[in-house]
C-alpha positions in Angstrom: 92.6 2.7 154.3 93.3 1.9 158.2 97.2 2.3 159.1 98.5 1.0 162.4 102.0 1.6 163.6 103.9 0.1 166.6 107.5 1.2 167.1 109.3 -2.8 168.2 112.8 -1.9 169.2 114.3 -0.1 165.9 112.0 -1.0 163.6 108.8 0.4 162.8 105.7 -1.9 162.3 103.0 -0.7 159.9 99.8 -2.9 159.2 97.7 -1.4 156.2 94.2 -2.4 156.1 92.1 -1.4 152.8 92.9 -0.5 149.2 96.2 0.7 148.4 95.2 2.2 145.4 95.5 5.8 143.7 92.5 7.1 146.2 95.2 6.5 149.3 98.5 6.5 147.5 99.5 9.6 148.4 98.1 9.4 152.3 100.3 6.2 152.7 103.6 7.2 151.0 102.9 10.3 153.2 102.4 8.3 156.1 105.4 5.9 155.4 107.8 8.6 154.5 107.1 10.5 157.8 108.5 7.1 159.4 111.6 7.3 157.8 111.6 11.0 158.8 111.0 10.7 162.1 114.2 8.5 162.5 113.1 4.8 161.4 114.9 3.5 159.3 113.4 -0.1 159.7 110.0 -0.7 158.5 108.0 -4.4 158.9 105.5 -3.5 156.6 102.3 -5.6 157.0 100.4 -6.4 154.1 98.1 -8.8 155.0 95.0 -6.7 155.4 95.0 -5.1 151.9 92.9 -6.8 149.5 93.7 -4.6 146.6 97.4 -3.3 145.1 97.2 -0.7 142.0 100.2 0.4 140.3 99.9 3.7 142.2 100.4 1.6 145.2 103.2 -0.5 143.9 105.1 2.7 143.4 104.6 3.8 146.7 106.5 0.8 148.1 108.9 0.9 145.5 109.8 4.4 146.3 110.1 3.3 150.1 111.9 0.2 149.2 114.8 2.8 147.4 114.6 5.3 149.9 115.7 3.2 152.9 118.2 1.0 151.2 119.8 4.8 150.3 120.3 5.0 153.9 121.2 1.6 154.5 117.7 0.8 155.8 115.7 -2.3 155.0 112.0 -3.2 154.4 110.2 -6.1 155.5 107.3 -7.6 154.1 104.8 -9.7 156.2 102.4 -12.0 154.9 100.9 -10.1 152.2 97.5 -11.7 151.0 97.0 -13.7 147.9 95.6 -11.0 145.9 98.5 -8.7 146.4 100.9 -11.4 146.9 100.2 -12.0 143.3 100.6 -8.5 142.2 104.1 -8.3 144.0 105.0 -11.3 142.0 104.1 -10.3 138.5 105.5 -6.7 139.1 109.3 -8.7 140.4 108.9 -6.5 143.6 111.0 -9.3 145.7 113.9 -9.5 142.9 113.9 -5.4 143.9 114.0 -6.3 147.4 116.4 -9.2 147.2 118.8 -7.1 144.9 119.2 -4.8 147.5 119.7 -7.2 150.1 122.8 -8.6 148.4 124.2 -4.9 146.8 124.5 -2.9 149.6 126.6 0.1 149.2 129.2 -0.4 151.3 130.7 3.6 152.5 134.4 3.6 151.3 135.2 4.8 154.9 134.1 1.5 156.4 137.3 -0.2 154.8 139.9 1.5 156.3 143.4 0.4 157.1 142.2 -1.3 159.8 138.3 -2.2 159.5 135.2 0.1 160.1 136.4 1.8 163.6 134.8 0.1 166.8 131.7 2.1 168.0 131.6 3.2 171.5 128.3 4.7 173.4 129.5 7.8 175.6 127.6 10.0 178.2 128.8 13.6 176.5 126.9 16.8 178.1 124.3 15.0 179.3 123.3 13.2 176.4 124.5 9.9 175.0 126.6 9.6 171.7 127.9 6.4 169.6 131.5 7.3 169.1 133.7 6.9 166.5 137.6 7.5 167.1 138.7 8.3 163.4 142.4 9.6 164.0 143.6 9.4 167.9 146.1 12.2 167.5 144.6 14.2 165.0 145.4 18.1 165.7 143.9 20.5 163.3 145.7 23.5 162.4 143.5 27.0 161.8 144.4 30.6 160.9 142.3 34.0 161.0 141.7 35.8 158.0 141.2 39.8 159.6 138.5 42.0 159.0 140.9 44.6 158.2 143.1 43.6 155.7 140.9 45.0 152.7 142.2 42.5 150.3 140.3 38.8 149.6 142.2 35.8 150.5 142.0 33.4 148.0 141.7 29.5 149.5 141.7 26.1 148.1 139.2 23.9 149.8 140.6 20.2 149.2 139.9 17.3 151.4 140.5 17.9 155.1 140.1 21.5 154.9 137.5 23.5 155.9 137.0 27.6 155.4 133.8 29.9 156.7 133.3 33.7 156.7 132.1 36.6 154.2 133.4 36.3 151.3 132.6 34.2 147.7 132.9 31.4 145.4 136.0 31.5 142.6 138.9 34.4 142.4 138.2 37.9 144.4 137.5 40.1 141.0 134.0 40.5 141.9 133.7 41.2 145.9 130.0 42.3 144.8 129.7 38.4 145.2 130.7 38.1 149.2 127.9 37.3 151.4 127.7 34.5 153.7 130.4 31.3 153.0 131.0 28.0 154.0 133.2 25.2 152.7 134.6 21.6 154.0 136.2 18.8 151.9 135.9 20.0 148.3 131.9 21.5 148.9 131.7 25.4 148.9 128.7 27.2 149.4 127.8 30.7 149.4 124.5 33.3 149.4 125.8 35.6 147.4 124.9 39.6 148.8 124.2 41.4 145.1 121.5 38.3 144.5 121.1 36.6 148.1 117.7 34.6 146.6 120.3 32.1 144.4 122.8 30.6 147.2 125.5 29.1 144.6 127.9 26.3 145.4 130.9 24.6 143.8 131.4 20.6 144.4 135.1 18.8 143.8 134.5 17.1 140.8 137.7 15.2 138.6 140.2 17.2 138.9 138.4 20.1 140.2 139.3 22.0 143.6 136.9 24.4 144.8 138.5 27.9 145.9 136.8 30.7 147.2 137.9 34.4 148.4 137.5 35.5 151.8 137.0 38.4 153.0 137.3 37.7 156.7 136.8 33.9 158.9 138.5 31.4 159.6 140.5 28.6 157.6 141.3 24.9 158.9 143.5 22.3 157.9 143.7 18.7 158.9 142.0 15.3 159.8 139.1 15.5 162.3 139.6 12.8 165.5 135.8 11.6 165.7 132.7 11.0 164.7 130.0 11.0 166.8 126.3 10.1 166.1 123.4 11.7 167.9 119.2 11.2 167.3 120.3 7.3 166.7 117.5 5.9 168.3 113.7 7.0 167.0 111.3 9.6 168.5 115.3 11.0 170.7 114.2 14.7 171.5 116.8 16.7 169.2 119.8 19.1 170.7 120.5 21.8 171.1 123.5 23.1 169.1 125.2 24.4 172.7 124.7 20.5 174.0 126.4 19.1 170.2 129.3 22.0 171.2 129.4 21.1 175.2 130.1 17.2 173.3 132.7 18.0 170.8 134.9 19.8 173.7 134.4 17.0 176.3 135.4 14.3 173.7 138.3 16.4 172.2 139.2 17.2 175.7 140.2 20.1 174.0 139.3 24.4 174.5 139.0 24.9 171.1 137.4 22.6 168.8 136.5 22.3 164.9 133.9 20.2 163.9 131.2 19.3 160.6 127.8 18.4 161.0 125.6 16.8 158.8 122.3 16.7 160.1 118.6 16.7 160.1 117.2 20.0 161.4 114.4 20.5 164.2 114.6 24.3 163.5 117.4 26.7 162.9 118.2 29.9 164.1 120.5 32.7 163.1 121.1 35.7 160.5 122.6 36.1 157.3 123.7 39.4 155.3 121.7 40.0 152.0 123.9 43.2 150.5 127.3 43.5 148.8 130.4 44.7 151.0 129.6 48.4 152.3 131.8 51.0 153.0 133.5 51.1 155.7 132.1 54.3 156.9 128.5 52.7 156.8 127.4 51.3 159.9 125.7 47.4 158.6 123.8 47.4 161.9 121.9 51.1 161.2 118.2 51.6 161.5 115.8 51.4 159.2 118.6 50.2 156.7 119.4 47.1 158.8 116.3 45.9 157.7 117.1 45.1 154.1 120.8 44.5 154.9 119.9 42.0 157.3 118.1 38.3 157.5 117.1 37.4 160.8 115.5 34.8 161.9 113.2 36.1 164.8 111.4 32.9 164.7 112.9 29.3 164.3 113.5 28.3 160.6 114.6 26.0 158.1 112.3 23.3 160.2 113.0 19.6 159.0 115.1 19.9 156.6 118.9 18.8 156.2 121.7 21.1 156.8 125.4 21.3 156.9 127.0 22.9 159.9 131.3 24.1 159.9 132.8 26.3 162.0 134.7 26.5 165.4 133.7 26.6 169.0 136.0 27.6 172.0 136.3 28.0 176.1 138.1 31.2 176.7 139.3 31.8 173.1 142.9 33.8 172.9 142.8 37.1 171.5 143.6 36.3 168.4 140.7 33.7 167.9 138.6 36.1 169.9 138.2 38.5 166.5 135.8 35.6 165.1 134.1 33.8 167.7 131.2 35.3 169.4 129.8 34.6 173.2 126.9 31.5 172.9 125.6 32.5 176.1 125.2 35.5 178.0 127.7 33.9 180.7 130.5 34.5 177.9 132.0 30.9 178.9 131.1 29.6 175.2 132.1 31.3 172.1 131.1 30.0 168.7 131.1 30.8 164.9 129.4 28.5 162.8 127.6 28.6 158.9 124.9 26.0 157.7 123.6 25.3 154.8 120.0 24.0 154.4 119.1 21.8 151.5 115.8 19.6 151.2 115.4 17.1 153.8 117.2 14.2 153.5 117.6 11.4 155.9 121.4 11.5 156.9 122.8 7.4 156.8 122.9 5.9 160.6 126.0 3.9 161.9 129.5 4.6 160.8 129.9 6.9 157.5 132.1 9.1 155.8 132.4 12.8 155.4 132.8 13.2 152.0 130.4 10.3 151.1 127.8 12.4 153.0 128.8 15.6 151.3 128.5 14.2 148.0 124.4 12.7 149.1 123.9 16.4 150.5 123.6 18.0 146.8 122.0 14.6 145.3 119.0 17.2 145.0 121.0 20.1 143.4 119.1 22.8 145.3 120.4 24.8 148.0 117.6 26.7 150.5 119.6 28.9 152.0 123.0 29.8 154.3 123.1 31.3 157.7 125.8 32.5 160.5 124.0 30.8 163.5 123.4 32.2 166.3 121.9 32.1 170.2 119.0 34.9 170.0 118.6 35.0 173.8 116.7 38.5 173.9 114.7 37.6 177.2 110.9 37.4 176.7 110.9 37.7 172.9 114.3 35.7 171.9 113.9 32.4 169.5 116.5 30.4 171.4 119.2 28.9 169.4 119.2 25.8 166.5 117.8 22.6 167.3 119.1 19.5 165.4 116.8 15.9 165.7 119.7 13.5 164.6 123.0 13.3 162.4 126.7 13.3 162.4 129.4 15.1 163.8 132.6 15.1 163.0 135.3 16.9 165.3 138.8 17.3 166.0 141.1 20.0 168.7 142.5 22.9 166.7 145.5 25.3 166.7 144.7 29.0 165.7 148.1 30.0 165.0 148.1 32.5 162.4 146.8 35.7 160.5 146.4 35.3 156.8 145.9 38.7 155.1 
């Protein structure tokens, strides 16, 4: 089996030549699904070079076919020969294809009050985005939860809320629980410290409201003002996450700014604490202990794979937001505190699409590989660098910090 791809515009065009049979099934679907991976979500499949279909290979296309119209892709067949053009017709493969075409799923997002918004392409820290204005006067409001307060703070994480930090899933009756936290929109996610190899999460369902207990972070409330898409067009070199911050301060036009990401990973890098809560006379950070305390990824991780980013980034942050934001940089002009969650990979939907809509595809695979506080490991000579992300969706908005919840 001979495969030959050209990349024409946004769509990929793939000529097979040879038997597309069980001896080359799994090098084609391997070959294909790399396509969609690398950002193509338009395939031109040609056909007319393969003189033999087995079911094995009608199964790869099938599972190409229902991969990309997830994603609002689409696959088109070109002159398939007589042989397989037979095949395809006896197996209904074009009634597949066709019922797709005329069932699309349609976001709920994209029927807003006023139509899908309009789509504008913007030059943001030195990189282009597509730009989605969501809520033009959308100001978020976000409090501190201290590191001192001893007690958990029990939160609520409905729609158009958002909460990271060190603390657990459920009520605060077992603080054994707290490790690293993140929740936005009714998803919560946590890697629990007394059993960090099981990261656990809790997903609105009905009438079910996830709520979680914080120890210490940071809780946000309201709408976020855009969207903005990066990676759009195929084989785009991925950011870095301070480029995606730089972006969602220039567009908020804003010196604080909350934002979401769904995304496809390049690599991630940061840390993540694998132990209960320790006393407060125990130093976390003490040698040799820090070694089973700590996770930390020395090298970059977590590489193509799908994540979930929330958190806060700031210019100059006040005092008050100062106690959970960290410097980016050793300049100290950008300070950040963000938590991802890595799941499977998973391409993320291109165009114009809705948070919780992309929350909800996130856990389609019910496995969870792991949480992390992010972080810029800028050690010279032996540092990993910081997170890279290949393409996604970010959704930001200015916030407030105006309060201490304890």
């Amino acid at each position: 089996m001979e495969i030959i791809t050209q990349l024409d515009g946004d769509e990929m065009h793939i000529a097979l030549r040879g038997r597309l049979d069980a001896a080359w099934s799994n090098s084609v679907n391997k070959s294909l699904q790399d396509t969609v991976h690398s950002g193509c979500h338009r395939i031109a499949l040609d056909l007319s070079q393969v003189h033999y279909l087995s079911s094995a290979g009608i199964r790869v296309l099938v599972i190409l076919a229902k991969n990309l119209n997830n994603i609002g892709g689409t696959l088109r067949l070109i002159d398939p020969s007589a042989s397989v053009s037979e095949v395809l017709k006896l197996v209904g493969f074009q009634q597949l294809l066709d019922s797709f075409t005329t069932a699309v799923p349609v976001p709920q997002a994209a029927v807003a009050v006023s139509g899908a918004p309009v789509c504008n392409t913007v030059r943001l820290a030195g990189n282009d985005f597509e730009v989605y204005t969501l809520n033009a006067t959308a100001q978020q409001q976000g409090s501190i939860i201290g590191k001192n307060s001893g007690r958990p703070v029990s939160l609520a994480v409905p729609e158009q809320a958002w909460v990271i930090g060190y603390g657990m899933l459920g009520d605060s009756s077992n603080t054994e629980r707290a490790g690293e936290l993140l929740a936005v929109d009714g998803l919560a996610v946590s890697l629990p410290g007394d059993d960090p190899a099981h990261p656990d999460w809790l997903q609105r369902e009905g009438g079910l409201v996830p709520e979680v207990s914080l120890l210490h972070g940071l809780s946000v409330t309201g709408p976020f003002r855009y969207l903005l898409r990066f990676g759009a067009v195929p084989e785009t070199p991925p950011l870095r996450l301070s480029e995606l911050a730089q972006a969602a301060l220039e567009v908020c036009a804003s010196d604080a700014v909350s934002w979401a990401i769904v995304a496809e990973t390049a690599h991630l890098i940061g840390a993540a604490r694998q132990v209960p809560p320790i006393s407060a006379d125990d130093d976390l950070f003490a040698f040799p202990a820090v070694r089973d305390r700590l996770l930390f990824t020395a090298e970059p991780a977590y590489t193509d794979e799908t994540c979930l980013i929330v958190g806060m980034v700031a210019r100059n942050p006040s005092l008050l937001l100062a106690e959970q934001l960290r410097p980016m940089a050793a300049d100290g002009a950008l300070h950040i505190h963000v938590h991802a969650c890595i799941v499977p990979f998973s391409p993320v939907r291109k165009g114009f699409i809705d948070l919780s809509e992309s929350l909800e595809r996130l856990m389609d695979n019910q496995f969870v590989r792991g949480v992390l506080h992010l972080l810029n490991d800028d050690r010279e000579g032996v540092g990993a660098g910081e997170s890279y992300l290949r393409r996604g969706a970010l959704w930001c908005a200015p916030v407030t910090t105006t309060a201490r919840l304890s």
